[in-house]
N, C-alpha and C positions, 0 to 999 in steps of 0.2 A: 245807731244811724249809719253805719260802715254801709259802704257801696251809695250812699244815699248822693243823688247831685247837690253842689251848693245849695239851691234856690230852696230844695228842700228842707234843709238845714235851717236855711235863713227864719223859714217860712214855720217851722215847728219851734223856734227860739221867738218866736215874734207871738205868737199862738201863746207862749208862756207866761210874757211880760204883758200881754193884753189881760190876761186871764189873773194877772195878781191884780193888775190893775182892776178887774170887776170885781175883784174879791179882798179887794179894801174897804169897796165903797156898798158895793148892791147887798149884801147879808145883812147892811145896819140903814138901808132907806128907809126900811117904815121905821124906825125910831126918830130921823130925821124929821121925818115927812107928820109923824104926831106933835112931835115937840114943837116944829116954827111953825107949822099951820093950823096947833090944836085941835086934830084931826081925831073924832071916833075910830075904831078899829074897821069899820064897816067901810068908811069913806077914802082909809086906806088902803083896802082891799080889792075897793072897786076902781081907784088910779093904777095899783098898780096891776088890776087884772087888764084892764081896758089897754095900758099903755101895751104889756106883753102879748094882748090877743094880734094888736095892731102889727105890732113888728114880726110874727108869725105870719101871719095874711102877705104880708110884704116883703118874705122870703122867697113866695110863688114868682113874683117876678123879678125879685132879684135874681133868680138863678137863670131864666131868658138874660139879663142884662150882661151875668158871665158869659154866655153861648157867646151874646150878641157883640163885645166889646174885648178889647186887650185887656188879661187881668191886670197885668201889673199896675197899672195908674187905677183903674177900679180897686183896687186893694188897697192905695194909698187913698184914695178918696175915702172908701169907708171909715178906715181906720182915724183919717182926721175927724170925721165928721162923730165918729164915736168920742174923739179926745176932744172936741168941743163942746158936744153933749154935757160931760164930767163939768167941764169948764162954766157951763149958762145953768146948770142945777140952782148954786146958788144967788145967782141975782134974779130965780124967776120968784115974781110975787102972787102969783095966784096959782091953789092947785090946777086948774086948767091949765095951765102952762108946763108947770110939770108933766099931765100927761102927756102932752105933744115934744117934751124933750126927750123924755124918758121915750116914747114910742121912736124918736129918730135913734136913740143909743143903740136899742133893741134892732130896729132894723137895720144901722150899718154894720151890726156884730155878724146877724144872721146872714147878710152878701160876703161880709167875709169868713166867714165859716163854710158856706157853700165856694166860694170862689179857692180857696185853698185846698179844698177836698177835690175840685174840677184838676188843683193843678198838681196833687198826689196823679189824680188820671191820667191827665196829660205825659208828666216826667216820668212815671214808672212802671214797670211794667207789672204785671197782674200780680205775679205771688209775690212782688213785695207790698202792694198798696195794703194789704190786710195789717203790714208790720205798722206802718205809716200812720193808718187807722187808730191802729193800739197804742203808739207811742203819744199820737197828738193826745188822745182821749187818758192816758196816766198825763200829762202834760199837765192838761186840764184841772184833772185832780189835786196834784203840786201845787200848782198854780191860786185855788182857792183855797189850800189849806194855810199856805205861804200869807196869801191878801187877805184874810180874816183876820190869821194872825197881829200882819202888819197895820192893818185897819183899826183894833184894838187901840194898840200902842200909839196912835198918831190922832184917835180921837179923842184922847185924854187933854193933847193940848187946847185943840181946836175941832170942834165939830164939822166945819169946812174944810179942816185939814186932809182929811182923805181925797174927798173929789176934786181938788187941785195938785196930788199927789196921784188919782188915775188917769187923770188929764197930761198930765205933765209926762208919766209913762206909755199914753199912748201917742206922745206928741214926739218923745224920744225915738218910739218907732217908729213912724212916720216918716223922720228925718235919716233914719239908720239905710231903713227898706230904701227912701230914694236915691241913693248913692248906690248900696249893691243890686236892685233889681233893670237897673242900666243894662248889666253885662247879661242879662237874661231876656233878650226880643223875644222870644218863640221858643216851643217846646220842640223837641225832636220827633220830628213824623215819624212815630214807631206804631199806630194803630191802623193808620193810612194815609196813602197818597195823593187820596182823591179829594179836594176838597167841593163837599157837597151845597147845594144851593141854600143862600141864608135865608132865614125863616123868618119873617114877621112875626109879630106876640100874637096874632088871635092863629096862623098856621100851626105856629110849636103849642098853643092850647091845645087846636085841634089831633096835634098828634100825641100829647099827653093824655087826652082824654081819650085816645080810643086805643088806647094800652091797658089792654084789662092786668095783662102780669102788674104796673107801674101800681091802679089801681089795688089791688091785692096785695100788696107789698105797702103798700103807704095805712092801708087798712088795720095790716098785722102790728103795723110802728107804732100807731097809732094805739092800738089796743095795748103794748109794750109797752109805751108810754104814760099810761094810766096808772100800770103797776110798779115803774119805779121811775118815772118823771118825778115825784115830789114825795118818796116814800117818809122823810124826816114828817113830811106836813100829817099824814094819814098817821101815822104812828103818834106821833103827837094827839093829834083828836082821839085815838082811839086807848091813849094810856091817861088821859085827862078823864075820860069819860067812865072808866071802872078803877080809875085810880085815885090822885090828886097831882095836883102839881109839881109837888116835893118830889117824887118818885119818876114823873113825866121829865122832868129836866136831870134826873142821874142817868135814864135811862139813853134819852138821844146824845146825851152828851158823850156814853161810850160808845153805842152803838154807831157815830158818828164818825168817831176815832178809826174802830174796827172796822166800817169800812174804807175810810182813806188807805189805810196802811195794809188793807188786800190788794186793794186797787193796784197802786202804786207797788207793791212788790209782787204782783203776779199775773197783771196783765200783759204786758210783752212774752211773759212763760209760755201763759196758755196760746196766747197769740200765733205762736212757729208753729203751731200744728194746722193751725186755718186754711184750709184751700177752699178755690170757688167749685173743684169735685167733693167737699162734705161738709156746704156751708149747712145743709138741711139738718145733719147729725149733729153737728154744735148746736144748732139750734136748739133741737130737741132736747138738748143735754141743759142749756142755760133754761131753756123752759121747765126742766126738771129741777133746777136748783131754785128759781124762783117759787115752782109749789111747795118743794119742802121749807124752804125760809116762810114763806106765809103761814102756812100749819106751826113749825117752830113759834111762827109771833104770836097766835089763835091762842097756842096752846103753853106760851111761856107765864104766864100771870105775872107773880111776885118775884120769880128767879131770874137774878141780874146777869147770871149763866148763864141761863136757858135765851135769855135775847141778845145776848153776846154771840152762841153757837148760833142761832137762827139767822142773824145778821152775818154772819159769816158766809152760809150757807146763800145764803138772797145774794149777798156780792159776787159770789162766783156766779150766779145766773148772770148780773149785771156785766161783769167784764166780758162776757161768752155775746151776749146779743148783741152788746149795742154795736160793737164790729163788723158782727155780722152782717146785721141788717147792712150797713153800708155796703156789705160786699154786695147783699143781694142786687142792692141798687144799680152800684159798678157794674154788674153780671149783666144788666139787661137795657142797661144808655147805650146808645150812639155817640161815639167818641166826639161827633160834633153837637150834643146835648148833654153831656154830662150835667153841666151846672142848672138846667132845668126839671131834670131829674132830682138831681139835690135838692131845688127849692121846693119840687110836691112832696118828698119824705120829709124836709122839715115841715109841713103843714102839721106833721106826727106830734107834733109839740104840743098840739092844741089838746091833745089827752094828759098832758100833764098839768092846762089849767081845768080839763074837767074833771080832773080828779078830788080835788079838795071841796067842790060844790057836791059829788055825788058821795064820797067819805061822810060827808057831813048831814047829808039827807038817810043816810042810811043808817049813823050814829044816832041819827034824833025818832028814827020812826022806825027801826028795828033789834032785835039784840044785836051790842056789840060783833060776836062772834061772826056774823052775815057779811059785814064786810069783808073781812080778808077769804070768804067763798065767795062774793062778787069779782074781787082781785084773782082768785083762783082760775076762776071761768074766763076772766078778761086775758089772762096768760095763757090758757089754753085755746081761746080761738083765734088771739095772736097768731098760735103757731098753727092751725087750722089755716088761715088767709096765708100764710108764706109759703105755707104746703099747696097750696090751690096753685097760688102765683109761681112755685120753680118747677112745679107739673109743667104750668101753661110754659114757661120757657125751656125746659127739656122737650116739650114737643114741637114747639116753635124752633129750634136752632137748626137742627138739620135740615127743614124748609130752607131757615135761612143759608146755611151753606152752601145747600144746592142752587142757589139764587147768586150768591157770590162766586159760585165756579163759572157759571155762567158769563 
């Protein structure tokens, strides 16, 4: 983080403690959520799909509300209303209720996700946001291996005891952020000095919507997001399903390891070489490592090796795109929409809950094998739509120059 300003600083150490804090509590909800409401697997699946579709949907306009408002209190607003979330889990008495908590958790995490990445935009300039990117995203990483851990060990005492232990860390930040995001009113006019006319919700739809690059770029995410938004879930179904259980839980349990601890020591590496002149060449390159990691899982069977190397292989795809993509994003916002920008690429999310529905239709009514060439196809037209979309902006920019010389 050298060179980085304060707010930055603050803002990825805040990003961390929130992130242990959802990874105390959210890896062990459905056991929660079976045990006090004696819930089928079925009825858990459908709170918490419904809850996470909702907070998804409601990242679209969160990201308007970044554009639209001063981050910093929007930042602490979220951030309480997520540590109140944790807080009302357990006094709610009916699964209904859970959905609508769980969906406000979900969407104040998602405004502050985009609203932090608006203010990487904002504070930094271009070839470091990629660093910024990579460090929050290993952050992340830390941060769930960290909150499972600690989630474990604190629900031995008390089954409650985590979600007043995520509550209580996001309620610590809340109070930290309000004292140093004081000394930070405004970002440094480093993109421009012109501040342009505010936009209404249905105008900034209007201009998202006739951005075919924004389009094709949230398409590609979206496809990326199929293939390793929930890879542990797909992997699972699909080692249950020619395997058994015994062999399904050795296998996520390393391959889950392997990847934290790529992530986490080689994401900032590959990271310094990122520019937005060859975001398209990483790309390629993390698209090439997710097709060999899926062939690797296809063709691993019984060897605890063979899905070790393979998983190895898939994570360097992982740490390569998901950066990326954000650069792509970065590459083609209007400094005075960034955070709306951000909220249409998070809609990309929603591939990672149609993943486990189409993993599962394709387990039940074809060979094994056909999925991970569905996942195959779904990574290569991924990079197919990104390819469309830095076409249409390579040829769009110099318009646009000539337009701002003017």
């Amino acid at each position: 983080m050298k060179g980085f300003p304060p707010l930055i600083k603050i803002l990825l150490a805040s990003s961390l403690v929130l992130t242990i804090g959802r990874g105390v509590t959210l890896p062990f909800i459905t056991i929660y959520l079976t045990e006090h409401f004696h819930l089928l697997p079925k009825s858990v699946g459908i709170i918490l799909g419904i809850s996470l579709t909702i907070g998804i949907i409601s990242s679209f306009y969160g990201g308007y509300l970044v554009d639209r408002f001063n981050k910093n209190p929007l930042i602490l607003l979220a951030i309480l209303l997520f540590s109140l979330s944790f807080f009302a889990i357990p006094s709610v008495s009916q699964p209904a209720g859970v959905i609508l908590v769980l969906a406000i958790l979900h969407t104040a995490y998602a405004v502050l996700n985009i609203a932090i990445k608006a203010c990487f935009a904002s504070w930094l300039p271009v070839n470091q946001r990629i660093k910024a990117f990579s460090i929050n995203y290993t952050l992340i990483n830390v941060g769930w291996a960290v909150g499972s851990s600690l989630g474990v060990m604190v629900a031995g005492y008390s089954p409650l005891l985590p979600f007043y232990l995520s509550g209580g860390l996001a309620l610590l930040t809340v109070v930290t952020l309000s004292f140093r995001l004081r000394n930070y009113p405004a970002p440094p006019a480093t993109e421009t000095d012109i501040s342009p006319a505010v936009l209404n919700f249905r105008q900034t739809v209007n201009v998202l919507r006739g951005d075919r690059r924004l389009i094709y770029f949230t398409l590609g995410s979206t496809l990326g997001a199929v293939v390793f938004g929930q890879f542990t879930g797909y992997l699972s179904q699909y080692l249950i399903t020619v395997s058994n259980a015994e062999f399904a839980y050795r296998v996520i349990g390393v391959v889950m390891i392997v990847n934290a601890c790529i992530v986490i020591a080689l994401q900032y590496v590959l990271s310094r070489g990122m520019r937005q002149d060859n975001m398209l060449r990483w790309l390629m390159l993390g698209t090439l490592f997710f097709v060999l990691g899926l062939v690797g899982f296809m063709l691993a069977g019984q060897s605890i090796w063979l899905w070790v190397l393979a998983m190895a292989i898939f994570t360097l795809g992982e740490i390569i795109v998901i950066p990326v993509e954000y650069m792509f994003i970065d590459f083609i916002a209007p400094p005075h929409l960034k955070g709306s920008y951000y909220g249409v690429q998070s809609l990309s999310n929603l591939g990672g809950a149609i993943n486990p529905v189409m993993c599962g239709f394709l387990l039940s009514y074809a060979p094994p094998p056909v999925m991970f060439l569905v996942l195959i196809t779904a990574a290569l037209f991924s990079l197919l739509f990104f390819f469309l979309g830095h076409r249409l902006a390579e040829q769009q920019k110099p318009i646009a120059s000539i337009s701002g010389a003017q």
